[in-house]
Residue, then its C-alpha position, 0 to 999 in steps of 0.5 A: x535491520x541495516x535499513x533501522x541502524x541507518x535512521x539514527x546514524x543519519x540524524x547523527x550526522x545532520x547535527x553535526x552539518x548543522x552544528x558545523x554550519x551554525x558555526x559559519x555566523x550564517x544568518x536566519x533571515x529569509x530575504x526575497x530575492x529579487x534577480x531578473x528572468x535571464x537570472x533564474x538559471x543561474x540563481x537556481x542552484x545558490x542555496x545558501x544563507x542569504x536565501x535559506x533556513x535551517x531549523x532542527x530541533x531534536x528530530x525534526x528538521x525544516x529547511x525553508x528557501x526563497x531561492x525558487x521565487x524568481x523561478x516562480x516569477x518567470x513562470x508566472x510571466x510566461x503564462x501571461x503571454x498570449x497562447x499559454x493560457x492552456x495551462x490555466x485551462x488544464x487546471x480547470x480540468x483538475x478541478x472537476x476531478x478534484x470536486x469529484x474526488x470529494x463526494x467519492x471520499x464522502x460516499x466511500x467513508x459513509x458506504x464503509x462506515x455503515x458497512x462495518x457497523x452492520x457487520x458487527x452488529x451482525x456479529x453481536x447478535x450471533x454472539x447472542x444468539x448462541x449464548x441464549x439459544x443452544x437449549x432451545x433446539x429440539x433436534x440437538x444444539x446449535x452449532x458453537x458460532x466462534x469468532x474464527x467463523x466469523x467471515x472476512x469483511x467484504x467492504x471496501x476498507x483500508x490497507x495501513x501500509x507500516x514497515x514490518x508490519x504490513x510490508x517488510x521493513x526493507x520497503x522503508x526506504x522505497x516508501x519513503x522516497x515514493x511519499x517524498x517525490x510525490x508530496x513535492x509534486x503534490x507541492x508544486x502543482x499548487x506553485x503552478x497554478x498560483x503562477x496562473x493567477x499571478x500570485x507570488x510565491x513566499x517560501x518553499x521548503x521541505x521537513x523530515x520528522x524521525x522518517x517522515x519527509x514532507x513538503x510546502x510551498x506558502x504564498x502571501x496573504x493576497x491569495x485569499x484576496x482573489x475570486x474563489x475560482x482561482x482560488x479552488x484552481x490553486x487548491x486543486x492542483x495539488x491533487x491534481x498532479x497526483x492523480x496524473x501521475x497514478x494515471x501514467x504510471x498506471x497505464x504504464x504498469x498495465x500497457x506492454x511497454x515495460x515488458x518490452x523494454x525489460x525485454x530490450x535490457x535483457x529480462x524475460x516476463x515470466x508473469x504468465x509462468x509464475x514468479x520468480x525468486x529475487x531475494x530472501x529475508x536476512x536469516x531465511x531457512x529458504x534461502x537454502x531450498x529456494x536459490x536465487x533466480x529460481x521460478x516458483x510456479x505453484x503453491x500447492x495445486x495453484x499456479x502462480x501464472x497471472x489470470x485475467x481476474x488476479x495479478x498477484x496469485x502470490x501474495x493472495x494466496x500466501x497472506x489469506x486468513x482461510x486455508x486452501x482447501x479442496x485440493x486433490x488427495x492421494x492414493x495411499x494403501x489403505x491398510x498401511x494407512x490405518x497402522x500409521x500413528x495417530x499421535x499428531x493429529x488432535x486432539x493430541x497433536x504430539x511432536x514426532x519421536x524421534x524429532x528429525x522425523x517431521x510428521x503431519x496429520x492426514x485424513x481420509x477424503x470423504x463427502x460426509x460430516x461423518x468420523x474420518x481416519x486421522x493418522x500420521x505421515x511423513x510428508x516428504x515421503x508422500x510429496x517428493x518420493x525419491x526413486x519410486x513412483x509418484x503417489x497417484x492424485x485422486x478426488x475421490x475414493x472411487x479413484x483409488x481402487x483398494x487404497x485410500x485418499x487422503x489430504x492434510x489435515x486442517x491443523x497440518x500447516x504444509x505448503x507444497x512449493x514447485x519450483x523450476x531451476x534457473x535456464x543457465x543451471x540446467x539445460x532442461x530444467x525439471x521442477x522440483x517440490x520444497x515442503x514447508x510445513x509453518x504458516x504461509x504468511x512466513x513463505x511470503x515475509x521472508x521469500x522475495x519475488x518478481x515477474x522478470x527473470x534475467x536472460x544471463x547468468x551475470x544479469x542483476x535479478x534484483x534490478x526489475x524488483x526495486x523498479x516494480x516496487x517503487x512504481x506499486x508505491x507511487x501508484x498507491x501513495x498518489x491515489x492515497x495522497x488524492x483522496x486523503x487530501x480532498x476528505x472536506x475537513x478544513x485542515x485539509x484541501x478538500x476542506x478549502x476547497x469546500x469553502x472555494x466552491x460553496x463561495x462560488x455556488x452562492x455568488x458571494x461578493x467581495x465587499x470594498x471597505x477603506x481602512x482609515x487608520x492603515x491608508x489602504x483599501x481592504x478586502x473582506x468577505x460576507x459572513x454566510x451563515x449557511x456557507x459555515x453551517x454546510x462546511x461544519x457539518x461536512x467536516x465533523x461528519x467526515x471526521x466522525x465517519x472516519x472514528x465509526x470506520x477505524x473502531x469498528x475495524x478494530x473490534x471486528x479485527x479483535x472478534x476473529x483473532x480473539 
């Protein structure tokens, strides 16, 4: 909630700096600065009138300088000299996974698109069936097919990442640093490899809207002038500092490196333990049963401890739209059993009198689709019971003698949380179980955790977690930032780049023309209708890919909430 009351607060005080600066009589020129080399230094950091722009107009904010074209200048001069021609050959490099990232954004858009409509066309004639169909069976009807059978979509889709929506709203910031850095990166690449091909920079300058930063550099009409090799290098390389960076701090993430280097400041991995607990949503009812620094190593019968194939046990099992099942039961008397009250479960599912009493459904655990036993529990009494012995674990009712075996109910929401106290609260630590009985979703939105547990009582638990969820935001936003960027519509990088490529598959030639009027020699370029024809049908074809991939996840999202 802080986080929301700072955005206004902050555009509060942009106006005012703006407002107390127009009254300075600066000017809104943008003169290019024309300092020599040995400058550049010094020059970097005056930022001021003579060389910058502020436009803000309600919540939209642009600031735009000429202050780094002497820097870009320099570089373009030291990569002339003789041996520093490896930096246009490493953005060579960057091209062939740029025109790679194309046709991977154009297979992936298509394999989904015709993925999900199949899907919902499935899903449609289901519908249809049922409807038409449940008189036609001689051995009884048909079994109902409701839209909360309707199985999750197993394509490779898109996860919108939204403050408070999809991530807790303290992500924000987080977020929009990681966008912010990675955007000027993404900006500077294309700076870069201008300088190899000696095209000076215009302007540079940065944009915020509400919350959204952004970045850009411009470069002056000469660059469309140049062969459509250097041209495609200058569009690549944009993308090409992104997918570098997802690849460093990816290999970063993965290698042993960070572990050791927690290990040195004082923090252990407890990844291959479970995870442990950094901080709670503001107004949690946890914070009370899940203290700080705590480990949580199960959920229910699951461990938390990283696998081989799943890294994030956590937030797997918390955000899954099926319930766990198949756990072990319980062992439970089976005529005490059978005199418990049966008011909880369906189809009465009445609340508890009197209410501190919080009971919750059980049922017998059979094989059969035969009727089951459904009565009323206390759960606490069966999951933490004080000074008796344990319930005995059972998975079937062979293993219960003359009891019975029972599990939740699937309309009983319970969520059987162990946790092992901090080292420095307990010598030997004994782990203990918190019951939460809601929608598990609620555990993750409002239960922070990590995989690095402090070594001492004084170190900050919350220090490895801001680390680990701003290196999780640049390795998505950079891969994100890759292949949005590459889509071939014209708007975009991928749609210049399209253009480049197409003009140097088909060795078109510039074609000199002298201009009378003007006085100077002219570039234009031959008009090639099926260069047009091909970038057209890449374009709309993508848009409309990307419409079929959004509808239709809407409507499949709509068939299994409905």
């Amino acid at each position: 909630m802080l986080v929301l009351l700072l955005i206004p607060f902050a555009w509060v005080c942009i106006h005012l700096l703006r407002r107390h600066w127009a009254r300075q009589d600066h000017g809104g020129s943008l003169p290019a600065p024309a300092l020599a080399p040995r400058h550049i230094a010094r020059y970097l950091w005056r930022f001021d009138e003579r060389n910058t722009r502020v436009e803000l107009h309600g919540l939209a904010l642009k600031i735009e300088t000429t202050a780094l074209n002497s820097v870009h200048d320099g570089l373009a001069l030291y990569i002339r000299k003789p041996g520093h021609q490896v930096i246009s050959l490493f953005y060579d490099l960057g091209m062939f996974f740029a025109i790679a990232g194309i046709l991977l954004c154009v297979a992936f858009l298509a394999f989904n698109a015709f993925t999900l409509s199949w899907e919902l066309v499935a899903v449609f004639l289901k519908y249809q069936s049922t409807e038409n169909g449940q008189s036609l069976s001689k051995r009884g009807p048909v079994p109902s097919t409701s839209p909360q059978s309707v199985p999750e979509s197993t394509q490779l889709g898109f996860y919108a990442i939204i403050p408070g929506v999809t991530v807790p709203i303290s992500h924000l910031v987080p977020i929009f640093l990681s966008l912010f850095v990675s955007q000027v990166l993404h900006e500077a690449g294309h700076a870069i490899a201008a300088a190899t091909e000696s095209i000076s920079l215009s302007s540079a300058g940065l944009s915020l809207f509400v919350i959204f930063p952004s970045a850009f550099v411009s470069f002056p009409p000469s660059l469309s002038l140049i062969p459509a090799h250097g041209r495609l290098r200058i569009i690549c390389a944009g993308v090409w500092h992104n997918l570098i960076i997802w690849g460093v701090i990816s290999l970063w993430a993965w290698s042993p490196l960070g572990s050791l280097l927690w290990d040195v400041i004082g923090y252990t991995d407890v990844s291959g333990e479970g995870r442990v607990i950094v901080g709670h949503a503001e107004g949690s009812a946890l914070a009370s049963h899940l203290p700080v620094r705590d480990l949580i190593t199960h959920l229910d019968d699951v461990s938390l401890a990283d696998t081989p194939t799943n890294h994030d046990v956590w937030s797997t099992f918390l955000t899954s739209d099926s319930p766990h099942r198949g756990g072990a039961g319980w062992c439970v008397p089976g005529a005490w059993f059978e005199s418990q009250p049966s008011l909880c479960c369906p189809p009465m599912n009445l609340k508890a009198t009197p209410p501190e009493i919080q009971t919750s459904c059980f049922e017998e655990l059979t094989r059969g689709r035969g009727a089951k036993a459904q009565h009323c529990l206390d759960p606490l009494a069966l999951f933490t019971p004080s000074g008796n012995e344990p319930a005995l674990r059972c998975w079937s009712q062979d293993e219960c003698a003359s009891g019975t075996c029972i599990v939740p109910h699937s309309s009983a929401q319970l969520l059987r949380i162990r946790v092992k106290p901090f080292i420095w609260v307990s010598e030997t630590p004994t782990s203990r179980v918190v019951v939460w009985n809601g929608p598990r979703t609620e555990v993750f939105e409002e239960v922070q955790v990590g995989i690095y547990q402090p070594k001492y009582s004084s170190g900050p638990v919350w220090l490895p977690r801001i680390f680990e969820i701003l290196q999780g935001y640049f390795i998505t936003i950079n891969l994100s930032l890759f292949f949005f960027n590459m889509l071939p519509i014209r708007a975009l990088d991928g749609g210049q780049a399209v253009e480049a490529l197409l003009e140097l598959l088909m060795k078109l030639k510039a074609q000199d023309d002298f201009d009378i009027e003007l006085g100077e020699r002219i570039v234009q370029r031959e008009d090639n209708r099926w260069k047009k024809r091909i970038q057209g049908i890449l374009s709309y074809g993508t848009i409309c890919l990307g419409c079929i991939t959004v509808l239709c996840n809407i409507l499949l999202h709509y068939t299994r909430i409905r």
